[in-house]
GUROBA-870160 format. One line per 5 residues: number of its first residue (from 1); for each residue x, y, z of C-alpha. Coordinates in Angstrom, 1 decimal, decimal comma. Last residue first. Layout:
NUM = X/Y/Z  ...
// end
This chain:
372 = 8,9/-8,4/8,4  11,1/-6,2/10,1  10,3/-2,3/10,1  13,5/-0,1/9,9  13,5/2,2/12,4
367 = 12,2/5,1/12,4  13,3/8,1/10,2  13,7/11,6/11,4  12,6/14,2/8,9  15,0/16,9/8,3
362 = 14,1/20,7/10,1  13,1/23,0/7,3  15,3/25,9/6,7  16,3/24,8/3,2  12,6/24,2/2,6
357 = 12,1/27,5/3,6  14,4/29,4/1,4  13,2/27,6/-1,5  9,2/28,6/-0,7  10,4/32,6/-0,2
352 = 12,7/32,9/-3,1  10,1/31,2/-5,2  7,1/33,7/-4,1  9,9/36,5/-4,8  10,2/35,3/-8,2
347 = 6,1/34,8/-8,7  5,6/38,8/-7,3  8,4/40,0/-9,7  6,8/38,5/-12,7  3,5/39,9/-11,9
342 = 4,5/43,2/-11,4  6,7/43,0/-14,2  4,1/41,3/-16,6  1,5/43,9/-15,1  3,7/46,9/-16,1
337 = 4,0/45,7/-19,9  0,7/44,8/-19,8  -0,4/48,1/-19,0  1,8/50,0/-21,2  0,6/47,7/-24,2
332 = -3,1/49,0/-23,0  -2,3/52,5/-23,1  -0,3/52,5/-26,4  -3,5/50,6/-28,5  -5,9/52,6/-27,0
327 = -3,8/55,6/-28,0  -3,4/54,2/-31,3  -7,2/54,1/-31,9  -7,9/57,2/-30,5  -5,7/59,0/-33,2
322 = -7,6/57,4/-36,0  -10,8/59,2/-35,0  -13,7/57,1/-33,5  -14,2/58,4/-30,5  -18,6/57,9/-30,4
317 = -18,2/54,6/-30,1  -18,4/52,0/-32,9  -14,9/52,3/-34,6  -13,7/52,0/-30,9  -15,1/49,3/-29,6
312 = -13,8/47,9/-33,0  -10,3/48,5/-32,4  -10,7/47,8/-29,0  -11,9/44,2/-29,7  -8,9/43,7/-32,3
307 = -6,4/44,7/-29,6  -7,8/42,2/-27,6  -8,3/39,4/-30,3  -4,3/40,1/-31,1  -3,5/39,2/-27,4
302 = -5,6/36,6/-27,6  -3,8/34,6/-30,1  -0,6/35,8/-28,7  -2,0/34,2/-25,3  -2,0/31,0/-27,2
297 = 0,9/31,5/-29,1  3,1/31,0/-25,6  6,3/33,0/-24,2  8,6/33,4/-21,7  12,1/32,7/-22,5
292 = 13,1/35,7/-24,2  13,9/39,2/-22,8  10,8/40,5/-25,1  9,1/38,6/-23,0  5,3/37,0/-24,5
287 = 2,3/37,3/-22,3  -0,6/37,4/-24,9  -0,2/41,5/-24,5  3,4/41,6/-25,3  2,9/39,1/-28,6
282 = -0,2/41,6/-29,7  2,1/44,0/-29,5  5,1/42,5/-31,5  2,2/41,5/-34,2  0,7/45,8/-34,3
277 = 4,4/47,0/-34,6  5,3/44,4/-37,4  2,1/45,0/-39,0  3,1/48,7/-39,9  2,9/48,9/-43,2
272 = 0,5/46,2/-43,5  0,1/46,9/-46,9  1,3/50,5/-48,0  2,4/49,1/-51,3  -0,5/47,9/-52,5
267 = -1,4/44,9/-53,5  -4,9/43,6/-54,0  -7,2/40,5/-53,3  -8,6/41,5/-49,5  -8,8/38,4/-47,3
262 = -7,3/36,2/-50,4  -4,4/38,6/-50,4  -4,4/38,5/-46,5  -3,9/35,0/-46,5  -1,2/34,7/-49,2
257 = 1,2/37,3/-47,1  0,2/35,2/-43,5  1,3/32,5/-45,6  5,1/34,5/-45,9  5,0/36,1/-42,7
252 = 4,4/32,3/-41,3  7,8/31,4/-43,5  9,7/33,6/-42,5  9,5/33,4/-39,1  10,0/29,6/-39,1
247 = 13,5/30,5/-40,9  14,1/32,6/-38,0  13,8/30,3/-35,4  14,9/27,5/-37,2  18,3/29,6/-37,1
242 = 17,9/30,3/-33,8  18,2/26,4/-33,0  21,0/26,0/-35,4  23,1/28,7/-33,6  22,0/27,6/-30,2
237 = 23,0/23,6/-30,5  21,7/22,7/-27,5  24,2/20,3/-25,6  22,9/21,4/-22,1  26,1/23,6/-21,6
232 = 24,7/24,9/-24,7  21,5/25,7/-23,0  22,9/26,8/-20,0  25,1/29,9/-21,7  22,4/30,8/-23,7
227 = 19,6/31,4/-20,5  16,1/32,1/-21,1  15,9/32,3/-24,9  18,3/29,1/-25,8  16,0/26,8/-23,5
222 = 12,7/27,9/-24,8  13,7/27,9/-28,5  15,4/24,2/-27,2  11,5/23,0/-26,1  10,6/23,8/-29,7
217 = 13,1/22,2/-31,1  12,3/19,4/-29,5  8,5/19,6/-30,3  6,0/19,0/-27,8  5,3/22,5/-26,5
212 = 6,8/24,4/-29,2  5,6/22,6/-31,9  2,2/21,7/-29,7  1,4/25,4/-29,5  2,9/26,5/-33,1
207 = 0,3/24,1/-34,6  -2,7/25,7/-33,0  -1,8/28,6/-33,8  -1,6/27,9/-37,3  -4,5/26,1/-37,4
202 = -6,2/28,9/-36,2  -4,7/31,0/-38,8  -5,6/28,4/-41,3  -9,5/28,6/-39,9  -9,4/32,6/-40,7
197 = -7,6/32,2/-43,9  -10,9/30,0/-45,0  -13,0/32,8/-44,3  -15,8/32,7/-41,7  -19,4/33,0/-41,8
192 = -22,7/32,8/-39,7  -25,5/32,4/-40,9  -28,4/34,3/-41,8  -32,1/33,5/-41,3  -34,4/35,1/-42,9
187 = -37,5/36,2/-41,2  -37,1/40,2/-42,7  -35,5/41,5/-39,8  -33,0/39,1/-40,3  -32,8/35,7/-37,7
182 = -29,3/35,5/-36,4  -26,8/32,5/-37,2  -24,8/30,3/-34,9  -26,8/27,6/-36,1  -26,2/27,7/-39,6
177 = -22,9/28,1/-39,8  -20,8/28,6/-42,9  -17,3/28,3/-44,1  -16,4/30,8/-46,4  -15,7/30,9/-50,4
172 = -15,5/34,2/-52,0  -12,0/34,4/-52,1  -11,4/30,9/-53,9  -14,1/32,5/-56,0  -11,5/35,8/-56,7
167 = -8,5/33,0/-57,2  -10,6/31,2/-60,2  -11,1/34,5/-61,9  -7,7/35,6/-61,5  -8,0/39,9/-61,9
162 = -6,3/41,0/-58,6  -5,9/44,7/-58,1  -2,7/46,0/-58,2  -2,3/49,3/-56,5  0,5/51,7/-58,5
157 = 3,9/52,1/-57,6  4,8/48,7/-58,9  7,3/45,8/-58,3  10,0/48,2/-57,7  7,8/49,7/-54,5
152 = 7,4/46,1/-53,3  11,0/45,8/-53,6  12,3/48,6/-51,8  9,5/47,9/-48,6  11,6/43,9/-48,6
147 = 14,5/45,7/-48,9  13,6/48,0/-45,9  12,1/45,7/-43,5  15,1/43,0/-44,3  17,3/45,8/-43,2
142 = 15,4/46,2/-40,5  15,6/42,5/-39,4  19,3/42,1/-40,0  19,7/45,7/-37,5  16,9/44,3/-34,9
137 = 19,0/40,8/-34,9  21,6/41,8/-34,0  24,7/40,1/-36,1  26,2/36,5/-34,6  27,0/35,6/-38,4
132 = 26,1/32,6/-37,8  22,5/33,1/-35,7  21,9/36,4/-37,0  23,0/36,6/-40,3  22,0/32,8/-41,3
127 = 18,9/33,6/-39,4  17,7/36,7/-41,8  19,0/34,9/-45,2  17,1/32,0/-44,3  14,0/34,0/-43,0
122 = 14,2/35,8/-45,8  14,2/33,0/-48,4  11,4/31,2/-46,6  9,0/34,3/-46,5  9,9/34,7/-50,4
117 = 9,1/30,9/-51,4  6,2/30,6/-49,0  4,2/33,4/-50,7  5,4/31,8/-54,1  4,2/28,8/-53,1
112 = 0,8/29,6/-53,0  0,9/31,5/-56,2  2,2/28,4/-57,4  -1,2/26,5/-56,0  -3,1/29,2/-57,1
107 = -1,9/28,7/-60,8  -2,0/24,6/-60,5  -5,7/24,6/-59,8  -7,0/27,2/-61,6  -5,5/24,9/-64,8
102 = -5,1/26,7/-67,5  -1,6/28,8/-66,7  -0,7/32,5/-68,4  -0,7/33,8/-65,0  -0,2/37,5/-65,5
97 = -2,6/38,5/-63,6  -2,1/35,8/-60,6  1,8/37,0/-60,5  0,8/40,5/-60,4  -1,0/39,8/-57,0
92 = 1,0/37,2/-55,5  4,5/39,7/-56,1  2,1/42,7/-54,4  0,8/40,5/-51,4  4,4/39,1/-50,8
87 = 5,9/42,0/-50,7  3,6/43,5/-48,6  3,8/40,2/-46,1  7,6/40,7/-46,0  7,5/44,4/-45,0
82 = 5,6/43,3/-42,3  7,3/40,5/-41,3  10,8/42,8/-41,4  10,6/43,3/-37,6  11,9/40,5/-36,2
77 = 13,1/39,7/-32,8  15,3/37,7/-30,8  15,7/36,1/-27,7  14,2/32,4/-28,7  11,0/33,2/-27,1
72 = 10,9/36,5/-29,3  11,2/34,6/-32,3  8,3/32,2/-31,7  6,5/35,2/-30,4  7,0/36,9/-33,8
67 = 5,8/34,2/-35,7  3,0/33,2/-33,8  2,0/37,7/-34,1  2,9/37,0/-37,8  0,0/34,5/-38,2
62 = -2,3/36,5/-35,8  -1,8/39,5/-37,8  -3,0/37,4/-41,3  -6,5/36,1/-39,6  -7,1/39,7/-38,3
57 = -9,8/40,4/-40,4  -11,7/37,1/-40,6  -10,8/36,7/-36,7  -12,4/39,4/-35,6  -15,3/38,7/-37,8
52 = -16,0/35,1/-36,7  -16,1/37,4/-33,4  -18,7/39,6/-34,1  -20,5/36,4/-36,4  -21,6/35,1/-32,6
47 = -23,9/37,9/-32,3  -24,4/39,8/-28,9  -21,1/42,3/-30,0  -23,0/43,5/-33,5  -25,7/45,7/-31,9
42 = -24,5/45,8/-27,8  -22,2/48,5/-26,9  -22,6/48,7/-23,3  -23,5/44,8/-22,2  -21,6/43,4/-25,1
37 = -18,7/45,4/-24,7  -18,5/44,8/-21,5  -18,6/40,8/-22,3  -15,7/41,5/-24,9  -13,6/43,7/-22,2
32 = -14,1/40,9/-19,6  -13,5/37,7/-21,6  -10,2/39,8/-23,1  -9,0/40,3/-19,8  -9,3/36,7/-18,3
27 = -7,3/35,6/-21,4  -4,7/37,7/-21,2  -4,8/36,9/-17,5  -4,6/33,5/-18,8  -1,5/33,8/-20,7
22 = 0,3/35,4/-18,3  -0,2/32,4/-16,0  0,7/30,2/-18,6  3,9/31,8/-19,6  4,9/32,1/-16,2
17 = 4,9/28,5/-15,5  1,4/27,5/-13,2  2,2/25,3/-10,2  2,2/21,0/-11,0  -1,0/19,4/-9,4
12 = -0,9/17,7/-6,4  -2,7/14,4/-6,5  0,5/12,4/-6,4  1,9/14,3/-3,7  -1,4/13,9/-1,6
7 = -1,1/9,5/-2,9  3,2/10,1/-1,5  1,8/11,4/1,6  -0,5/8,8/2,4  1,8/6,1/2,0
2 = 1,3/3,5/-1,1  0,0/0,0/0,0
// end
C-alpha cells in the first residue's frame, strides 16, 4: 500500500509556469472587455459572427504575431514581417494576372508557393545573419524591412488589383454556420461565416502550441531564450536552433502574405505597413518577454483578439478618430507591460520565499526499519 503522503503528492498538481499564468490573464481580460462590450455596446457584440469577424480580419496578424512570439521566445526579434507580407501581397497579386496557366488549380497553387518561397528566403537569409554571423537581430531584421519595402515599391507604384477569376471564387468561399446564425428583420435566417484564412490562422496557432510544446526544437527555443550559456552547456546547439527560429518566421509572414491577399485580393504598397508593430504588440499583450524565454501563441492569439476588440469598440463609439485608436492601443501595451513586471516579480519573490524554507526546514527523522 502506497503512504499517504506520496497519494497527496500524487494528486498535487504541478504550479502554473509564467507563460501560462500570463497567458490567462490575457485571457481573463479579453473575456471581460468583450462581455463589457456586449453589455454597453450591444448591436454586433451579442452575435456570434462579431467574433468570426475578428478573426476574418485579423486572420494574417495572428499568423505574424505566432511568428513573432516564436522569435521572441528564442531572444530575438523581427521586424521585417511586415514588409515581408507586402511584398508578398504585391508579387502574388501580379503573378495571378499575368498567370498564363489553364489549370486554376495549378496557378493558385504556385501562387501559393510563391508566398512561402519569399518568407522562406528571408527567413534563411535573416537567421543565417543572426545566428552565424552572430549580427543583431533588430539591425538584420530592419534591413530585411527596408529591402523587402524597396522591392514592393519596384514591383509597382501603382495598387494592383487581382484579376484571376478562379482566385476571386477561392476568395468568395467561407465556411458557414447555420446555427450560430441570427434571424433578419425580414424572417431570414443568416448564418454565420468565416473565411478559410481565418481557420488556417487557427490552425496555425494551434500548430505553433504543440511545436513548441512537444516539439524538441521547440522545447530548445525555450531553453536558448532564457539562458544561452545553459543551454549549450545542455548540448543545445544555439546557432541552429535560432536559425529554425528565423527560418520559421519567415515562413508564417510569408502564408500570412497569401492570407491577407485572399482576405482582400490587392497589393499595395502601403500593406500592412506597420504590422510588425501591431504583431510585436499583440505578442506583449498574450504574455510574451521581449527578454526571451517566456512565451506561448495562445495568449498571442488573444493578445491580437484584444487589440482587435478595441479597435472595433472604438470604430463603434462615439471616438472614432484614427488617433484614438493608437492611443488605445499605447495605453493597453503600457499596462501589460507593467503587469508582466508586477507579476513576474511577485512569482520570483514567491520562489525565493518557498526555497528558502525548505532549506530551513528541520530533516525528517526516520524510524527504524520495520522487520517483516
Amino acid at each position: 500500500m502506497p503512504d499517504k503522503k506520496q497519494k497527496v503528492r500524487s494528486l498535487q498538481r504541478e504550479p502554473l509556469t509564467d507563460a501560462q499564468m500570463l497567458m490567462f490573464i490575457s485571457i481573463g481580460i479579453f473575456v471581460v472587455m468583450y462581455l463589457a462590450a456586449m453589455l454597453t455596446l450591444k448591436g454586433g457584440f451579442l452575435k456570434p459572427q462579431m467574433i468570426f469577424d475578428l478573426l476574418n480580419d485579423n486572420a494574417a496578424l495572428i499568423i505574424i504575431a505566432c511568428s513573432l512570439t516564436v522569435v521572441m521566445i528564442g531572444g530575438g526579434i523581427n521586424i521585417s514581417v511586415g514588409g515581408i507580407i507586402g511584398l508578398t501581397v504585391m508579387s502574388c497579386a501580379l503573378f495571378l494576372n499575368g498567370c498564363m496557366i489553364e489549370s486554376s488549380f495549378v496557378s493558385i497553387l504556385l501562387t501559393f508557393l510563391l508566398a512561402l518561397g519569399i518568407g522562406l528566403a528571408f527567413g534563411v537569409a535573416e537567421g543565417f545573419l543572426v545566428s552565424y554571423l552572430e549580427i543583431q537581430p533588430f539591425i538584420v531584421t530592419l534591413a530585411g524591412m527596408f529591402l523587402a519595402r524597396g522591392l514592393t515599391t519596384i514591383l509597382s507604384v501603382n495598387p494592383v488589383k487581382v484579376t484571376h477569376k478562379a482566385f476571386l471564387e477561392l476568395v468568395k468561399v467561407k465556411l458557414k454556420i447555420s446555427w450560430l446564425g441570427y434571424t433578419a428583420q425580414n424572417g431570414n435566417l443568416i448564418p454565420a461565416k468565416i473565411e478559410i484564412g481565418a481557420i488556417v490562422a487557427i490552425l496555425v496557432v494551434i500548430l505553433m502550441a504543440l511545436m513548441l510544446r512537444y516539439v524538441k526544437l521547440g522545447r530548445n527555443i525555450y531553453a536558448v531564450g532564457g539562458n544561452r550559456q545553459s543551454a549549450l552547456m545542455l548540448g543545445i546547439n544555439v546557432k541552429r536552433t535560432i536559425f529554425w527560429s528565423y527560418v520559421i518566421s519567415g515562413l508564417l509572414a510569408g502564408l500570412a502574405g497569401f492570407v491577407f491577399l485572399m482576405h482582400k485580393p490587392a497589393g499595395n504598397a502601403s500593406v500592412a505597413l506597420r504590422g510588425e508593430m501591431d504583431a510585436i504588440a499583440s505578442s506583449i499583450i498574450g504574455g510574451t518577454l521581449l527578454t526571451g524565454g517566456v512565451g506561448n501563441v495562445i495568449g498571442t492569439f488573444f493578445g491580437t483578439m484584444i487589440l482587435a476588440t478595441i479597435q472595433k469598440i472604438i470604430a463603434l463609439s462615439p471616438l472614432n478618430a484614427s488617433w484614438w485608436q493608437e492611443m488605445a492601443n499605447g495605453a493597453m501595451l503600457g499596462f501589460f507591460i507593467v503587469l508582466q513586471s508586477v507579476v513576474l516579480s511577485a512569482r520570483s519573490k514567491s520562489r525565493i520565499k518557498q526555497n528558502s524554507r525548505k532549506q530551513n526546514a528541520p530533516p525528517v527523522e526516520e524510524g527504524p526499519p520495520q522487520t517483516q
